[in-house]
matplotlib code that plots the C-alpha trace (Angstrom):
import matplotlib.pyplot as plt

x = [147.0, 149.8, 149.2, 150.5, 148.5, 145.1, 145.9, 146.2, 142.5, 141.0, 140.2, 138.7, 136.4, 135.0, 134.2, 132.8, 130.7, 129.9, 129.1, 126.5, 124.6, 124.6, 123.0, 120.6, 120.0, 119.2, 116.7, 114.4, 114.5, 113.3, 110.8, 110.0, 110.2, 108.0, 104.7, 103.6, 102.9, 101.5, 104.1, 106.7, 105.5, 105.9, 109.3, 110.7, 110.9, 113.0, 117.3, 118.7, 119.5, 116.2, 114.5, 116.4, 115.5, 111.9, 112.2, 114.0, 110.6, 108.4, 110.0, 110.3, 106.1, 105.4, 107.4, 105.2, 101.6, 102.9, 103.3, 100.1, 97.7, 99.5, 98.4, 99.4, 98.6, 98.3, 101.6, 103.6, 102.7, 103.3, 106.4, 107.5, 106.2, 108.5, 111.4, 110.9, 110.8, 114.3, 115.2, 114.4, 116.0, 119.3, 119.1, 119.1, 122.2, 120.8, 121.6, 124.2, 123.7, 120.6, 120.5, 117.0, 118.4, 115.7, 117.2, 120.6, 118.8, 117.1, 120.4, 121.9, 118.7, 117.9, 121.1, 120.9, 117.5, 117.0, 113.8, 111.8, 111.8, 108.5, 107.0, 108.2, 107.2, 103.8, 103.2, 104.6, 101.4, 99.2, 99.7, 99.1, 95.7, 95.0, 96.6, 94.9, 91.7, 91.8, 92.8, 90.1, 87.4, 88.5, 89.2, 89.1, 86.2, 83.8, 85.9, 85.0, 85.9, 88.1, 90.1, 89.1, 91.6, 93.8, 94.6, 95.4, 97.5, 99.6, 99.3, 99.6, 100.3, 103.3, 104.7, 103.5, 106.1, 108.9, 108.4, 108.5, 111.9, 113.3, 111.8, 113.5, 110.7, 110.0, 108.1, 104.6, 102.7, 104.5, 104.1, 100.4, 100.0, 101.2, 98.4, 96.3, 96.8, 97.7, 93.5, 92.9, 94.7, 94.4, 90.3, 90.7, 92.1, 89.6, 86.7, 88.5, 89.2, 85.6, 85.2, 89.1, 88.9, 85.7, 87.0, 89.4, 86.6, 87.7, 85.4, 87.7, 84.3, 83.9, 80.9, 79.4, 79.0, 77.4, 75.2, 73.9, 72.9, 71.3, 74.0, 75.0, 79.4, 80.0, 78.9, 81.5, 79.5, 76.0, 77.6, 78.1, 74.7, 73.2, 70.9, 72.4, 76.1, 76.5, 75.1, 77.7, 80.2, 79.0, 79.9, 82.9, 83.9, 83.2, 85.8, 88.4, 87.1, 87.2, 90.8, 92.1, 90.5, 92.7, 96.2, 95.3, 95.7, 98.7, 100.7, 100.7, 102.2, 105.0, 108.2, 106.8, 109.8, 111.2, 107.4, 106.1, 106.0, 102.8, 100.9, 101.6, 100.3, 97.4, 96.3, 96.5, 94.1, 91.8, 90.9, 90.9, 88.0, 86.7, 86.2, 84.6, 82.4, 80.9, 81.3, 79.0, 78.8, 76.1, 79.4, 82.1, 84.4, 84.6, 88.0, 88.8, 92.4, 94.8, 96.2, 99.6, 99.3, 97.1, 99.9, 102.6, 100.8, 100.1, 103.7, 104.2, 101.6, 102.6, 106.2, 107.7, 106.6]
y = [109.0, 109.8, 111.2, 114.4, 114.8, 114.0, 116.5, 119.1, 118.2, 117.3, 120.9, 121.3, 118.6, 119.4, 123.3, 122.0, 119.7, 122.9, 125.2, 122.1, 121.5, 125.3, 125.8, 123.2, 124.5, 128.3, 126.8, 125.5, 128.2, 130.0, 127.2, 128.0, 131.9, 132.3, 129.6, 132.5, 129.4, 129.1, 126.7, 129.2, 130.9, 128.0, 126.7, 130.2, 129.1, 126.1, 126.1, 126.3, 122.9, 121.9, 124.9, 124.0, 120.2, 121.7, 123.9, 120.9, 118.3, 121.4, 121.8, 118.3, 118.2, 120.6, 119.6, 116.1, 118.2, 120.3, 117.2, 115.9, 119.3, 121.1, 120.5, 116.9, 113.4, 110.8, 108.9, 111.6, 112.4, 108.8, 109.1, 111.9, 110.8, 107.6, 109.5, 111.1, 107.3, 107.2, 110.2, 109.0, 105.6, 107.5, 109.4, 106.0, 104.9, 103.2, 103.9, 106.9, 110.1, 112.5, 114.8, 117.0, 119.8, 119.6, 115.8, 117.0, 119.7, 116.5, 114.3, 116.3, 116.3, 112.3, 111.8, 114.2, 113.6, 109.7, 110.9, 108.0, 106.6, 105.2, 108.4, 110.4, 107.1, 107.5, 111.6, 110.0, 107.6, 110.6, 112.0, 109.1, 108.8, 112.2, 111.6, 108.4, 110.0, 112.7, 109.3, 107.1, 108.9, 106.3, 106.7, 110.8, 111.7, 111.2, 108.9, 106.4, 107.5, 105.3, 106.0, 109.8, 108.8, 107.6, 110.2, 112.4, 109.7, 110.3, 113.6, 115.0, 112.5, 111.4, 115.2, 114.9, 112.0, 113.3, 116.6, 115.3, 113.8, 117.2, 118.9, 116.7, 114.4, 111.1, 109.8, 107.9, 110.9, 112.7, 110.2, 109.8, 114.0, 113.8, 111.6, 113.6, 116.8, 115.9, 114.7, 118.1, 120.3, 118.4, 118.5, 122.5, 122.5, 120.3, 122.2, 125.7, 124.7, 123.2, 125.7, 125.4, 121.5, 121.6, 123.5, 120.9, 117.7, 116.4, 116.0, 115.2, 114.9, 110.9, 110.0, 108.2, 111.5, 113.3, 109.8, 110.4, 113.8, 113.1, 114.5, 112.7, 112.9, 112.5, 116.0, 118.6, 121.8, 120.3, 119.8, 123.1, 124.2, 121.1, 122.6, 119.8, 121.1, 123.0, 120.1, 117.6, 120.1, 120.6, 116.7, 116.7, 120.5, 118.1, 115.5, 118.1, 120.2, 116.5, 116.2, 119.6, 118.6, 114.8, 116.7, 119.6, 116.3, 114.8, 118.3, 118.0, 114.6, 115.9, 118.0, 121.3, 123.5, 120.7, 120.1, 124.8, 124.5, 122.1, 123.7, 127.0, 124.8, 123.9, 127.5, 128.6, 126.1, 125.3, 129.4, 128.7, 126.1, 128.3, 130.7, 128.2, 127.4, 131.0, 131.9, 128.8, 126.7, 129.1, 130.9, 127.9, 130.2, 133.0, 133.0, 132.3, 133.9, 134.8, 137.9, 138.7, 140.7, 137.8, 135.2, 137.3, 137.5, 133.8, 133.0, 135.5, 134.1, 130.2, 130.2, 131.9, 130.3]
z = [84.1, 86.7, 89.6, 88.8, 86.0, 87.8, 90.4, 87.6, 85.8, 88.7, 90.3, 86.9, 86.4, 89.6, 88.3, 85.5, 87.8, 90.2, 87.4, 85.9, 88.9, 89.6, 86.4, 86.9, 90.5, 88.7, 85.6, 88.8, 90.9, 87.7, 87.3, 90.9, 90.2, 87.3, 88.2, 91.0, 93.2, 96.7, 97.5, 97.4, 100.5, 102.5, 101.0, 102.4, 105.6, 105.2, 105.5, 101.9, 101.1, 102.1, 100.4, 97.1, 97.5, 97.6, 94.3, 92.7, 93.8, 92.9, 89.4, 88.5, 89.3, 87.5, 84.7, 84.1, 85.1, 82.1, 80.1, 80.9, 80.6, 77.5, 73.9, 72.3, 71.6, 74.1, 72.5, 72.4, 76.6, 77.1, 75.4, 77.8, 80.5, 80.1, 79.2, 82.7, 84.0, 82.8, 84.2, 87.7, 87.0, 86.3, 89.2, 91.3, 89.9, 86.6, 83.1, 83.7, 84.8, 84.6, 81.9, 82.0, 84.6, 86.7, 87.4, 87.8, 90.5, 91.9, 92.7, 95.5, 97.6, 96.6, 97.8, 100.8, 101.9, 100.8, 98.6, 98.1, 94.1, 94.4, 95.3, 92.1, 90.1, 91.4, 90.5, 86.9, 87.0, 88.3, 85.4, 83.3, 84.2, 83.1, 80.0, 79.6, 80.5, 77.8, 75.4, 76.2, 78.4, 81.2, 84.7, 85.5, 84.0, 86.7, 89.0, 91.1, 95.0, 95.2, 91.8, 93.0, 96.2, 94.6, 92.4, 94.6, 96.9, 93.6, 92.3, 96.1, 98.2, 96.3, 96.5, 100.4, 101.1, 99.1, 100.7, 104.8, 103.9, 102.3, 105.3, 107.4, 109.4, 108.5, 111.4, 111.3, 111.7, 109.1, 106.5, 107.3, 107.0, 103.4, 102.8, 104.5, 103.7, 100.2, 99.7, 101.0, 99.2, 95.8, 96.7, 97.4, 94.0, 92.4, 93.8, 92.7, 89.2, 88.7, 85.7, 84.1, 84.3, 82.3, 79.6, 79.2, 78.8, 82.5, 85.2, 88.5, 90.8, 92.0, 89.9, 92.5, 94.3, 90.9, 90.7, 94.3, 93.3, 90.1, 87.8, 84.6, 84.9, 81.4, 80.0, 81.7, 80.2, 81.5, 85.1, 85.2, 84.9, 86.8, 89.5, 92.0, 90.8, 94.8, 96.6, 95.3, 96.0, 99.3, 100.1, 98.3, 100.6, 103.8, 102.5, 102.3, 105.6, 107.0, 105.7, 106.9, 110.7, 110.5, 109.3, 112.0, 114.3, 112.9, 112.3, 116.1, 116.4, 114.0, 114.7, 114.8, 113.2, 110.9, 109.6, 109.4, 105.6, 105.9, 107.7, 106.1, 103.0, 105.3, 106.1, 102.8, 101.0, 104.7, 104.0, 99.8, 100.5, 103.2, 100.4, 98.1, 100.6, 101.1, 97.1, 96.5, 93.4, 91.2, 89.6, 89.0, 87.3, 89.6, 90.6, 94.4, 95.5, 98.7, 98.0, 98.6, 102.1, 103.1, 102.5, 104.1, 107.1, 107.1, 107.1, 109.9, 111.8, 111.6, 110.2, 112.4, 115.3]

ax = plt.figure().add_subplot(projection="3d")
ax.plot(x, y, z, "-o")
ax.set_aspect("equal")
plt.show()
């Protein structure tokens, strides 16, 4: 191609480029947009860039927790799930470029923000142990605490590290909050979906908690009537309150305007379990919600600051 020529197609090209990733950039901030998410109260706060890097890690999650909870066979998630391994793979430079759009969202900020592969890898395998629980009645029904840990190391810790690089802080204390913090908030959930979770055959409760209370983990509808159901809830509440006490600790070892959407996360889901707590456990299903003045105060309070 002469020079001439590649100075003509070349403004082009790079429309066509603009226009793709722009695209991409709009399907996940509809992703973002339409899941009514907590998360998207704390994302406000950020700079663009790192807000969109946020909606493109947020979208991508959601994407392979959609995979994993929705109707269909274990080999067809699988399937899906590695098809998303390939995904990633592309977007580090192997096997050409991504094609799903919430990859193509993902590139910029992976190059931007040097997200981490390992750490989408390991929200990939979060959600293959649900799926291979749901195939085999294995390791999430009843959990040991120590599968029960790490579980959420990589359904929420995973989404933790990728996060403190978008925000911008990758220090030791920030890397050891997204642990942290993600055990709390995945527990929060946990303990507010008791009822939703049981519906769908999965027990996420270590069953070496349920066995020190006296309750059989492999029955999800008789947990829910167990008389001893609140007591092993109350441990499992002191795990997360412990949780939410350790990343109170770190958030103050991190850099305090680089790291505001954590700990609007934290306040959020610290007053969710708070919640739980005084509901109690007799009514699993009843739901437990911020409402929206709430939240908007929340972010006043401790984003702004």
């Amino acid at each position: 191609m002469s020079a001439e020529r590649a100075a003509a197609t070349a403004p082009s090209a790079a429309l066509e480029t603009d226009a793709a990733d722009g695209d991409a950039m709009e399907h996940v901030r509809e992703v973002v947009a339409r899941s009514g998410t907590s998360f998207l109260w704390g994302m406000r706060v950020l700079p663009a860039p790192r807000r969109e890097a946020m909606y493109a890690i947020y979208a991508f999650c959601r994407e392979v927790d959609d995979i994993a909870d929705e109707p269909g066979t274990p080999t067809a998630k699988r399937a899906a799930l590695a098809a998303w391994r390939r995904e990633i793979a592309r977007l580090y430079g192997e096997g050409g470029a991504a094609t799903h759009p919430i990859a193509r969202a993902l590139a910029s900020p992976v190059a931007a923000f040097a997200l981490p592969r390992a750490e989408f890898l390991a929200v990939i395998d979060g959600m293959e142990m649900d799926v291979d629980a749901g195939d085999t009645g294995g390791a999430l029904i009843a959990p040991t605490f120590e599968a029960y840990r790490l579980y959420c190391r990589r359904v929420a810790g995973a989404v933790g590290m990728l996060s403190v690089h978008a925000f911008g802080d990758t220090g030791p204390a920030a890397r050891e909050l997204a642990v942290v913090l993600g055990e709390a908030l995945q527990t929060t959930n946990i303990l507010r979906d008791l009822a939703e979770d049981a519906a769908r055959g999965r027990i996420y409760l270590p069953g070496d908690l349920l066995a020190r209370h006296g309750i059989d983990g492999g029955d999800p509808a008789a947990l829910l009537a167990h008389p001893a159901l609140g007591a092993a809830c109350a441990e499992l509440s002191d795990f997360a309150r412990e949780r939410f006490a350790r990343a109170r600790g770190l958030l103050a070892r991190c850099a305090r305007r680089r790291i505001r959407p954590a700990r609007l996360m934290l306040e959020v889901y610290e007053r969710t379990l708070r919640r739980l707590i005084a509901r109690g456990w007799a009514r699993p299903a009843a739901q437990v919600r911020l409402g929206r003045a709430e939240r908007l105060w929340i972010v006043l309070r401790h984003g702004l600051i």
